[in-house]
N, CA, C and O atoms as CSV, one atom per row, in Angstrom:
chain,resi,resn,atom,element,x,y,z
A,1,UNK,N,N,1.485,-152.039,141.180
A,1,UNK,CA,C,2.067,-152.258,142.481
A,1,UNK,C,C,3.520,-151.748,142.457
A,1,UNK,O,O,4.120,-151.923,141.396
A,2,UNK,N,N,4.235,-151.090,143.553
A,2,UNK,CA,C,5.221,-150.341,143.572
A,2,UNK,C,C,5.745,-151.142,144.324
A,2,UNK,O,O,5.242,-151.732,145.280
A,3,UNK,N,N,7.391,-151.221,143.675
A,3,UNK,CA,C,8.282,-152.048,144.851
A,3,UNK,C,C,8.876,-150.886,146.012
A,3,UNK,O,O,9.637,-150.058,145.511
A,4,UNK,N,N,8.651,-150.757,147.285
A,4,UNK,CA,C,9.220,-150.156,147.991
A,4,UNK,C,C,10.386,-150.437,148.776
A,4,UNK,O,O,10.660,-149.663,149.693
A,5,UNK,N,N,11.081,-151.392,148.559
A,5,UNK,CA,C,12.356,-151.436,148.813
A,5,UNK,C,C,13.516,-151.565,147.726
A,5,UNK,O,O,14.239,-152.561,147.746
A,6,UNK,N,N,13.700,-150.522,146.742
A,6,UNK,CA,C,14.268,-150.934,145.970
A,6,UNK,C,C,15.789,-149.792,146.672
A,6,UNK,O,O,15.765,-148.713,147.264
A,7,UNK,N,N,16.839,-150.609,146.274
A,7,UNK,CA,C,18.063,-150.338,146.507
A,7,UNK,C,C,18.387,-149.155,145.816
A,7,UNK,O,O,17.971,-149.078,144.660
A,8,UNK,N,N,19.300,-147.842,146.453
A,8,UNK,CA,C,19.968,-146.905,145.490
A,8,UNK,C,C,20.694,-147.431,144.492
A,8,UNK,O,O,21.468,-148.308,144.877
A,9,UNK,N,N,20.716,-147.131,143.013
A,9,UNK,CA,C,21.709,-147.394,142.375
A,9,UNK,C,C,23.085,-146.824,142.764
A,9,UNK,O,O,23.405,-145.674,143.067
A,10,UNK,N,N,23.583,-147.602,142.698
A,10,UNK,CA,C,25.718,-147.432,142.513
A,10,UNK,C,C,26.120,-145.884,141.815
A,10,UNK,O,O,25.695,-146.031,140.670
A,11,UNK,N,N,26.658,-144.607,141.881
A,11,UNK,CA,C,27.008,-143.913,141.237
A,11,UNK,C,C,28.396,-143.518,141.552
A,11,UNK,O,O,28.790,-143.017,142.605
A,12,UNK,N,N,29.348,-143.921,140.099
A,12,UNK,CA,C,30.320,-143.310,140.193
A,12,UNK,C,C,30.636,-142.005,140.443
A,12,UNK,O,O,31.822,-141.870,140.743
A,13,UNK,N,N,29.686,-140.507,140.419
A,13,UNK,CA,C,30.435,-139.551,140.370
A,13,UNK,C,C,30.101,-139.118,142.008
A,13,UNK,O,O,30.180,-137.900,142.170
A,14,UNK,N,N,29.671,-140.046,143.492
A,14,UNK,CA,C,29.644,-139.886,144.421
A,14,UNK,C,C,31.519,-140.131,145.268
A,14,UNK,O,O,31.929,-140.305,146.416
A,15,UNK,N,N,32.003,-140.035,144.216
A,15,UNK,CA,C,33.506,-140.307,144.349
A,15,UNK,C,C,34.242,-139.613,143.978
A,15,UNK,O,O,35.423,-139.776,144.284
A,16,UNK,N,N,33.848,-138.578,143.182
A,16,UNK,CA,C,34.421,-137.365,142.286
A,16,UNK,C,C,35.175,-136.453,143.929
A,16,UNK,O,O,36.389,-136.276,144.033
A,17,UNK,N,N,34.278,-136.049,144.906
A,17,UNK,CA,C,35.148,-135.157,145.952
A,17,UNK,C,C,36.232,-136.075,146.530
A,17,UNK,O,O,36.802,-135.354,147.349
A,18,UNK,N,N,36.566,-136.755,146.540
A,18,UNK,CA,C,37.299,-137.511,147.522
A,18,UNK,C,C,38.688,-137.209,146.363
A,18,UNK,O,O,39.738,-136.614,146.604
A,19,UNK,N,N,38.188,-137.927,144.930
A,19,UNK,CA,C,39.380,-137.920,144.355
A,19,UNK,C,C,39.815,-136.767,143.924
A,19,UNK,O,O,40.967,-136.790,143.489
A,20,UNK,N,N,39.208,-135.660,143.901
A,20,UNK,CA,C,39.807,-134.729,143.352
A,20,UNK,C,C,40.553,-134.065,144.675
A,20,UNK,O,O,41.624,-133.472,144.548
A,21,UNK,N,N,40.012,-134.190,145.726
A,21,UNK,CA,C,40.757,-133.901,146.732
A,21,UNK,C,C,42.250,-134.918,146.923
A,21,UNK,O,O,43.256,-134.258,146.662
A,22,UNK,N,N,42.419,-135.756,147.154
A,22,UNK,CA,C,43.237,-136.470,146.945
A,22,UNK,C,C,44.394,-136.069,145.628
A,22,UNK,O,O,45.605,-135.902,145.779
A,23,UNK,N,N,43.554,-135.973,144.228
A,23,UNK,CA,C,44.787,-135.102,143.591
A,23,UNK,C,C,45.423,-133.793,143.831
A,23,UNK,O,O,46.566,-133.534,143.455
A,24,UNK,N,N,44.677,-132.997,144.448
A,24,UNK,CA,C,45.301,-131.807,145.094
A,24,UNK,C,C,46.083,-132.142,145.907
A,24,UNK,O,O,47.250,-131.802,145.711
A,25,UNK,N,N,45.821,-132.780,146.894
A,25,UNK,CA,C,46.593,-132.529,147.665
A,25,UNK,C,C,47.623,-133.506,147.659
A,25,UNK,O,O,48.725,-133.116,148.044
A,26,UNK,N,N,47.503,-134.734,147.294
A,26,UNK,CA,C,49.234,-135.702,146.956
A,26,UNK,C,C,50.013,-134.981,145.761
A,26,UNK,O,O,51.222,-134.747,145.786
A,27,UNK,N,N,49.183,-134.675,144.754
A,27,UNK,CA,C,49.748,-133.420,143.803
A,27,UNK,C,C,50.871,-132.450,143.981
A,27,UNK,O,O,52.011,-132.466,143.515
A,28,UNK,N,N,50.036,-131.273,145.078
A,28,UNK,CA,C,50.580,-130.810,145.896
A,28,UNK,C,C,52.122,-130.954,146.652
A,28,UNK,O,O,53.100,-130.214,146.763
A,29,UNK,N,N,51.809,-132.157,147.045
A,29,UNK,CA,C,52.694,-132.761,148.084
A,29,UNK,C,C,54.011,-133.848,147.328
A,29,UNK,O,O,55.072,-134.251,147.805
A,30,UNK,N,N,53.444,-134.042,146.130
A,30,UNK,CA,C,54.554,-134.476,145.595
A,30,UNK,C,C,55.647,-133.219,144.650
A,30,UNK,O,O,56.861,-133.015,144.637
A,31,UNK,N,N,54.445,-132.580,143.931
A,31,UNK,CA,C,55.480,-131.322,143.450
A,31,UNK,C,C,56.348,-130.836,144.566
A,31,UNK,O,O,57.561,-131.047,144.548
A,32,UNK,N,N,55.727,-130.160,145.586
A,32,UNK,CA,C,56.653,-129.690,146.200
A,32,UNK,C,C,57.565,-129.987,147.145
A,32,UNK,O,O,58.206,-129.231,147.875
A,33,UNK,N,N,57.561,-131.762,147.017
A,33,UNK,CA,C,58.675,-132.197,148.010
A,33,UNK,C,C,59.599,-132.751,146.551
A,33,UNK,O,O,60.804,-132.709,146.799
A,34,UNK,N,N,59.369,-133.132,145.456
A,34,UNK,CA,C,60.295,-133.850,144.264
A,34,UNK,C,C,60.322,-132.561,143.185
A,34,UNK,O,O,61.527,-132.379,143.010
A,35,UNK,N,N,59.783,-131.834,142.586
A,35,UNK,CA,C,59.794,-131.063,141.827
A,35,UNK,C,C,60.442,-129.794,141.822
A,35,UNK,O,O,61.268,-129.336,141.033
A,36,UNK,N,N,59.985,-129.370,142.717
A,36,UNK,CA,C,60.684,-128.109,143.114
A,36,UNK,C,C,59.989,-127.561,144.493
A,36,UNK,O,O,59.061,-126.784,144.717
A,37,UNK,N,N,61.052,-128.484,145.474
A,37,UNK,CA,C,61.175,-128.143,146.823
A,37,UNK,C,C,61.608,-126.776,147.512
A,37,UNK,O,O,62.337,-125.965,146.942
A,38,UNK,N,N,61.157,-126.617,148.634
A,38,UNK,CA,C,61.471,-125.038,149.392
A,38,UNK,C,C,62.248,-125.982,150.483
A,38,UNK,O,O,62.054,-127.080,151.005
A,39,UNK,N,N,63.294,-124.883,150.542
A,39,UNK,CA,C,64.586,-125.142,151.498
A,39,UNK,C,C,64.303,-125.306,152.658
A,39,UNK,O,O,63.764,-124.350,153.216
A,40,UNK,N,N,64.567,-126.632,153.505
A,40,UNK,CA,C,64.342,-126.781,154.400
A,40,UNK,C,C,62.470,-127.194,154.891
A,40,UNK,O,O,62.224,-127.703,155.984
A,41,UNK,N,N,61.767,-126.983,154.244
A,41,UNK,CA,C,60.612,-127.675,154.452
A,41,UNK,C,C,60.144,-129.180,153.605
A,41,UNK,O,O,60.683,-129.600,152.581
A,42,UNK,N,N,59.453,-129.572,154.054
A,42,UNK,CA,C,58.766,-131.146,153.817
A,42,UNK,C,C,57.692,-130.622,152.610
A,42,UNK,O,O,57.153,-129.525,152.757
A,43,UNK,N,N,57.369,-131.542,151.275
A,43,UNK,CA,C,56.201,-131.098,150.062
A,43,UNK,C,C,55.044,-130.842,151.140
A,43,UNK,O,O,54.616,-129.722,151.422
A,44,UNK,N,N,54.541,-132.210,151.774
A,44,UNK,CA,C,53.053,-131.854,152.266
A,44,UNK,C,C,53.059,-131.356,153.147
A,44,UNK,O,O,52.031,-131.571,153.789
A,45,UNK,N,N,53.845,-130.613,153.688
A,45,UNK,CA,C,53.745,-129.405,155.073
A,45,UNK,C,C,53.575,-127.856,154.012
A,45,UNK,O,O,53.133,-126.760,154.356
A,46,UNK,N,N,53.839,-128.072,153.343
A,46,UNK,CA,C,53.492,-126.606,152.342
A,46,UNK,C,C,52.556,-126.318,152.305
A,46,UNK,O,O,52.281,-125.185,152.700
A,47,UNK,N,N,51.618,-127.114,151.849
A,47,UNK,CA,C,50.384,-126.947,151.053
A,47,UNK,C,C,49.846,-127.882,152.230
A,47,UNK,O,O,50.154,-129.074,152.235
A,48,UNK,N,N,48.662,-127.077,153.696
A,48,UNK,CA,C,47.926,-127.694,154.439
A,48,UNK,C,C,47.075,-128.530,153.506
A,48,UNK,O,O,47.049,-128.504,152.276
A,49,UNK,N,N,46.213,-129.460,154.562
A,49,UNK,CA,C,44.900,-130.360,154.267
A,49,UNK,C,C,43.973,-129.272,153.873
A,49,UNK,O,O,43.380,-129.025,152.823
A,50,UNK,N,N,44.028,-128.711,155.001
A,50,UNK,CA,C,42.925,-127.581,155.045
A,50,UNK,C,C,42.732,-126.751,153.594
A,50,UNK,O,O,41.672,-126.688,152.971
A,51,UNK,N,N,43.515,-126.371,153.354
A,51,UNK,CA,C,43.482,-125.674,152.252
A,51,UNK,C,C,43.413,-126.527,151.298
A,51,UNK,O,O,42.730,-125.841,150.537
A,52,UNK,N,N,43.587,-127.510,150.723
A,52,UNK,CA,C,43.320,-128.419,149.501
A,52,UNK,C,C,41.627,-128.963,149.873
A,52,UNK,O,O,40.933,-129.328,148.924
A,53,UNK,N,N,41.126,-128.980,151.100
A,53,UNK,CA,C,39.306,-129.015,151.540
A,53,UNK,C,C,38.783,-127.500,151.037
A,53,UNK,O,O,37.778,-127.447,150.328
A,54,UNK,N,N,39.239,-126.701,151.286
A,54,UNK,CA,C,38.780,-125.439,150.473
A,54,UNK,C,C,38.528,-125.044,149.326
A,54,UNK,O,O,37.518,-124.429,148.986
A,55,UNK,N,N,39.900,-125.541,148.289
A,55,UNK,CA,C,39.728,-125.265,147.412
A,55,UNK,C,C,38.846,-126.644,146.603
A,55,UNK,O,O,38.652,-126.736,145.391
A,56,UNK,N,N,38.488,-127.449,147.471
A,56,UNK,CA,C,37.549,-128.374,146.529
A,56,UNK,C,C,36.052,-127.972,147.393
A,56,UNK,O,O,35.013,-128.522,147.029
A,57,UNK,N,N,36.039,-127.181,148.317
A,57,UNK,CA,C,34.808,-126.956,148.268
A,57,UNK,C,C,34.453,-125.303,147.612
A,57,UNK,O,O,33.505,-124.622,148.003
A,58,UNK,N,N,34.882,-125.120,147.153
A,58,UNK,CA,C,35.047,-123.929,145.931
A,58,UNK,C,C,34.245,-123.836,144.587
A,58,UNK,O,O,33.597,-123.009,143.944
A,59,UNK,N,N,34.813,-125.680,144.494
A,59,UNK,CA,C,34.294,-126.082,142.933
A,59,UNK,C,C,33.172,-126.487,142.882
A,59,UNK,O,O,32.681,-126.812,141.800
């Protein structure tokens, strides 16, 4: 007899895009507003959202 309601298991690596996105882009956004800033602009106005969604859908 087969249980047919059995629950998905829990998987940690359904969390892997979020965070790696997230390190890009606060990454991003912290180098280039504390590390080595461009004159007159803000870190996370450098480096769009958009482009840190790209390069994690790349990988």
């Amino acid at each position: 007899m087969s249980n047919t309601n059995q629950q998905p298991k829990p998987n940690a690596k359904a969390l892997l895009p979020i965070a790696l996105f997230l390190i890009l882009y606060l990454g991003n956004g912290i180098y280039f507003q504390y590390i080595s800033p461009i004159e007159g602009q803000m870190g996370f106005y450098v480096v769009s959202v958009v482009l840190s969604f790209t390069l994690l859908k790349l990988e």
